[in-house]
N, C-alpha and C positions, 0 to 999 in steps of 0.2 A: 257336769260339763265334760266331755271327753278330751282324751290327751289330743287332737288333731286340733279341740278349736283352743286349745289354753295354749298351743303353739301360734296358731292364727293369730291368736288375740295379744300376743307377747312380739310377733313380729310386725305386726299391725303400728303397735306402741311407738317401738325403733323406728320405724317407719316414720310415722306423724310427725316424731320430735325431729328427727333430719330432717325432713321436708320445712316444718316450722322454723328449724334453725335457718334453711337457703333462703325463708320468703325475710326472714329478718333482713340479711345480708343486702337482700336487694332491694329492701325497702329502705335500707339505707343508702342504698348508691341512687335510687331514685330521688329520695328526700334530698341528698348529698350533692348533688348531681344539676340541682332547680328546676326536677321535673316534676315535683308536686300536682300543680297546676298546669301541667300539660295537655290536660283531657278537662276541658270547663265543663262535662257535665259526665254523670254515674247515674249506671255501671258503664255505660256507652261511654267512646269517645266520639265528640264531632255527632253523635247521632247515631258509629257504628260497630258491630257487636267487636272489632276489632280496632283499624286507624286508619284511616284515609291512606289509599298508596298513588292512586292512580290522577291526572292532573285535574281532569273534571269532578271528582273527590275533594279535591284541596281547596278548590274555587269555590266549591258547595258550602264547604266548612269554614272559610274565611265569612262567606257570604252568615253567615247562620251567625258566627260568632264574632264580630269584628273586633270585639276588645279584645283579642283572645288568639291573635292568629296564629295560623296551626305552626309546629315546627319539630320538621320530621324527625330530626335527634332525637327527639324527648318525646313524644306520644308513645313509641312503642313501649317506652320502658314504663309507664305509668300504666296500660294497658295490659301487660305481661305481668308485671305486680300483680293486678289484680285476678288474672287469670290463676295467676302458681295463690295467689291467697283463698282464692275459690277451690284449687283443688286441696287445697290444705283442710277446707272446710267439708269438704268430701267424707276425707279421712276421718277428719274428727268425729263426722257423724256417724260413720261407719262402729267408730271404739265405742261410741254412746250408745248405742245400739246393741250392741255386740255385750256390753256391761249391764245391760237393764233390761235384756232378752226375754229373760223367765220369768220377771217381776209382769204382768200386764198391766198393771196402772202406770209404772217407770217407763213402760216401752211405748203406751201410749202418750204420754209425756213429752220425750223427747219424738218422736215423730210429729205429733203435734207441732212442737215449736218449732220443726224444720221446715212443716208446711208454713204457717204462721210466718215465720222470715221470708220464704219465698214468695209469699202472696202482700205481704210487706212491701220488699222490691216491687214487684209489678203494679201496687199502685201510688210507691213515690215515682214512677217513672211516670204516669199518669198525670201525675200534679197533684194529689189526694195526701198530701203530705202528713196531716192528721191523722187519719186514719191509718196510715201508713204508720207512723209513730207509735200508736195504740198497738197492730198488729204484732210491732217490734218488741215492745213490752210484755205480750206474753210468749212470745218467742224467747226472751231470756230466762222470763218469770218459769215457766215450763221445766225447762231441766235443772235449772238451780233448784226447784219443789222438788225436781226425784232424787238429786245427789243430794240433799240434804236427809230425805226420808227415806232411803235408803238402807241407812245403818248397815252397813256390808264394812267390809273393809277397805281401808283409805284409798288405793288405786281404783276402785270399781267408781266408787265413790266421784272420785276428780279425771276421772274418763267423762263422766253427765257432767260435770262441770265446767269441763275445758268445751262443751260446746255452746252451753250460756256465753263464755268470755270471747269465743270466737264468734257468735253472731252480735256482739256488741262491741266486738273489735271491725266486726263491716260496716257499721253505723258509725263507727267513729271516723273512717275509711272517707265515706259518704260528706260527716261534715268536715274533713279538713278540704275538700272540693268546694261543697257548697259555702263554707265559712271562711275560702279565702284567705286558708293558712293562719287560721287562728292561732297563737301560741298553745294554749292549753290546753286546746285539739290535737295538735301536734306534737305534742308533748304526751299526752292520753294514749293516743295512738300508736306511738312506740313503745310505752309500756308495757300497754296489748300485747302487742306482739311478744315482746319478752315474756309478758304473764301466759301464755299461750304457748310459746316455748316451753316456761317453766315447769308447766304442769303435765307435759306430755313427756318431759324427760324424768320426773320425778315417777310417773307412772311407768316408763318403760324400766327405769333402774328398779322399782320394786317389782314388779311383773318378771325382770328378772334373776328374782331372788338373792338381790343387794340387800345387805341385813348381819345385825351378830343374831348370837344365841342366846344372847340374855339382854338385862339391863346397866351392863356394867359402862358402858359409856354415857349413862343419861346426864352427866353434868356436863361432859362437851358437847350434847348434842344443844345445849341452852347456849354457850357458846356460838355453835354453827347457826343456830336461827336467829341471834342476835346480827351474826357477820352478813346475812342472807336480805337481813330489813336494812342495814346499814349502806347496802352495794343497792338495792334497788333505791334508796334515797339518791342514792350518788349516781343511779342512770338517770334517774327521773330528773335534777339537776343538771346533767347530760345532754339530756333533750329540751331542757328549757332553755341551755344554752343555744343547741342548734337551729331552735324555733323562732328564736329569738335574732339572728344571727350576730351571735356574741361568743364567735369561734376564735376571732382574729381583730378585737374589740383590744387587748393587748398588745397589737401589733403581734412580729415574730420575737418579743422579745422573753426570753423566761429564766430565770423566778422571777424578774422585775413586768413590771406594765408601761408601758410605753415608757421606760428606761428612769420608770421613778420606782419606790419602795411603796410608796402611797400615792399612787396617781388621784384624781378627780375622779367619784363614783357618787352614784345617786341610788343607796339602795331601796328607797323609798316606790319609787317609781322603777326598778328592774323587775321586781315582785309581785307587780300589780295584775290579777290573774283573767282577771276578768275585762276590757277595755271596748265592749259596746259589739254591735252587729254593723256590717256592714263594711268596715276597713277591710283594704284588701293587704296583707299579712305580710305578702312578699317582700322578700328583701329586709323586711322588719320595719320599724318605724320607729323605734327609741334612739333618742341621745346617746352619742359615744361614752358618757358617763355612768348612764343605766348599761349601757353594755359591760364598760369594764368592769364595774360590780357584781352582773350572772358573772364573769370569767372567773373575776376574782374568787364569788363563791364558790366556782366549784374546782378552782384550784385547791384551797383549803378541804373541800369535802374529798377532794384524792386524796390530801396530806392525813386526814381522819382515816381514809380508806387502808390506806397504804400500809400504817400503822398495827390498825388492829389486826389486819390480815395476815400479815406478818406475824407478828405477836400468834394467832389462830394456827398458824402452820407451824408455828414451832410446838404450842402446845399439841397439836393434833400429830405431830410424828412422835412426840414425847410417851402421848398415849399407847404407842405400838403401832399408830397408820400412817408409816414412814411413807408410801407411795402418795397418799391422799394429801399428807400435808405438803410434799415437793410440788404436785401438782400445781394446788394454791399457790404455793409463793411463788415459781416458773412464768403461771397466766396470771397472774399478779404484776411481774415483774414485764412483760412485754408489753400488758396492757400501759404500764407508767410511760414508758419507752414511747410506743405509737403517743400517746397524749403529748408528750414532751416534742415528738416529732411531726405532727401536728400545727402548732406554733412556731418552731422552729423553720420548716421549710413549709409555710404558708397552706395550711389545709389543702396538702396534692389530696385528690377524690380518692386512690387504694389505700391510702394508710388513712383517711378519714374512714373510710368503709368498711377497715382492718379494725380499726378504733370501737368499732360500734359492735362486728360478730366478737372481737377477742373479748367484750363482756357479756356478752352471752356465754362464751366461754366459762369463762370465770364464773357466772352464776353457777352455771355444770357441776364445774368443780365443787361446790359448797353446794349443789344438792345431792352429791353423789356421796360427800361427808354426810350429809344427813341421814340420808338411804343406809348408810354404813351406822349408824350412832343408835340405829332403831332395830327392834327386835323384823329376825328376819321373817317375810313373809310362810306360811305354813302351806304346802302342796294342796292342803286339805280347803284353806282358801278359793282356791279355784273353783272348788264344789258345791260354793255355797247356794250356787242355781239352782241346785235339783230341786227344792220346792220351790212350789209357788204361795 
């Protein structure tokens, strides 16, 4: 591979993960926001490839969708989402492409599954929903077969991979619309996106030759993957809370819950993951008691977060990676901050939407510890295209 495209393909990288990072961001002021369901049908809103603007437009869309009427605030921002998440998917495809180039059975692979996705969409729009389905299956199935068979080195690797997780991150897209905010749709679905993030920043840090020279960090790096499962527990909690709407199920009060030490909670039925087809999600539908109980849990899972994280930055500057452990504990400490202010001044939408990129953040930071804890990548890497 020549030096012009191992620069392409490194700028490419930076590229995707920023871009991934802004589609998080606003997938959260969208989620955040109660415009989930502002577009009752996908990819279309209303029916059009953008959003009703014009008056005979609005009447059409009312007309078509009555339970549903249209409301100009929120269409475009659920519409835009999906637009910046389609270009996202662009890119992705681009890196997977660009990773699986010289391999021909990898590059038919991933091509394959991007047509597959795409002929997917065209006939869930259709109403072929099954088959639609089947298509979408090997659209995933596809490039997760080449990044595994691959055997290259680990960024080439989870370049094909992060485009399986991004075309099952559009299907997830799909049913938090058609499943009417299902919890654990919506909960899925921002994971995605964080997993999606994850793995295109973990590629761009190795791509950009983040690494030691040997093995002498490997006992922190079992450390950092430990603090890495720990914080995606505590988003994914995160997001069952917001799915749930069990933000403000506390009231504003904090440490305490509605001004008790142990209020009334049912964590029986907070946890319940699965709750049937057909409920429409908004707004939530559990008891103030199953709510306070998601808040309660994932007050305690920041108090577990908080800790070890802590704990992880101290020993990680102890190690000699004074920058990397300040980092951690810094976006550690703001993220408590936003959380605490959150609650306190009643979920305002920028410090909830703050709340949501500043752990994205923080994953960063503990993948960049990672990047760093691992032997670095070799110039020689890059080469490993020349055969086929």
């Amino acid at each position: 591979m020549s030096a012009g495209m191992v620069k392409m393909l490194r700028g490419l990288a930076l590229l995707a993960a920023v871009f991934a990072f802004g589609v998080v961001m606003f997938g959260a002021f969208v989620r955040l926001s109660n415009a989930g369901l502002s577009c009752p049908d996908w990819p279309t809103c209303y029916g059009k490839v953008s959003w009703p603007e014009h008056a005979h437009e609005v009447a059409q869309a009312n007309q078509a969708f009555p339970d549903r009427p249209y409301e100009t605030h929120k269409a475009w921002r659920e519409q835009v989402h999906r637009f910046l998440a389609g270009t996202l998917g662009v890119l992705v495809l681009a890196l997977a492409l660009i990773a699986s180039w010289r391999k021909p059975w990898a590059r038919y692979a991933v091509i394959a599954g991007a047509v597959f996705a795409a002929l997917g969409v065209g006939l869930y729009m259709r109403g072929e929903h099954a088959w639609s389905t089947l298509l979408s299956v090997f659209a995933i199935g596809l490039p997760m077969c080449a990044a595994v068979g691959l055997k290259q080195p680990g960024a080439w690797r989870i370049s094909v991979l992060a485009l399986a997780v991004i075309i099952f991150q559009a299907m997830l897209g799909m049913w938090t619309v058609t499943l009417l905010l299902k919890p654990i749709v919506v909960m899925g679905h921002l994971l995605g996106g964080i997993t999606t993030f994850a793995l295109l920043a973990y590629v761009a840090l190795r791509f950009a030759g983040v690494g030691a020279r040997d093995d002498a960090y490997a006992g922190l790096r079992k450390l950092v993957i430990f603090g890495i499962v720990l914080l995606l527990a505590q988003i994914a909690l995160g997001g069952w809370t917001s799915a749930n709407y069990a933000a403000l199920a506390c009231g504003t009060d904090f440490p305490q819950c509605l001004g008790q030490w142990s209020p009334p909670t049912d964590f029986k039925q907070a946890f319940v993951l699965w709750r049937g087809i057909g409920v429409n999600y908004e707004g939530g539908v559990l008891d103030m008691a199953a709510r306070s109980a998601i808040q309660i849990a994932h007050r305690i899972g920041a108090l577990v977060v908080f800790c070890y994280l802590s704990w992880l930055a101290f020993k990680t500057s102890r190690r000699g990676l004074q920058g990397y452990g300040l980092a951690i504990f810094l976006v550690l400490l703001v993220q408590v901050l936003l959380g605490v202010s959150n609650v306190h001044f009643g979920l305002p939408l920028p410090v909830a939407t703050l709340h949501n990129g500043v752990a994205a953040l923080l994953l960063f930071t503990l993948l960049a510890s990672l990047a760093r804890t691992q032997r670095r990548p070799d110039e020689s890497s890059f080469r490993y295209l020349g055969s086929n």
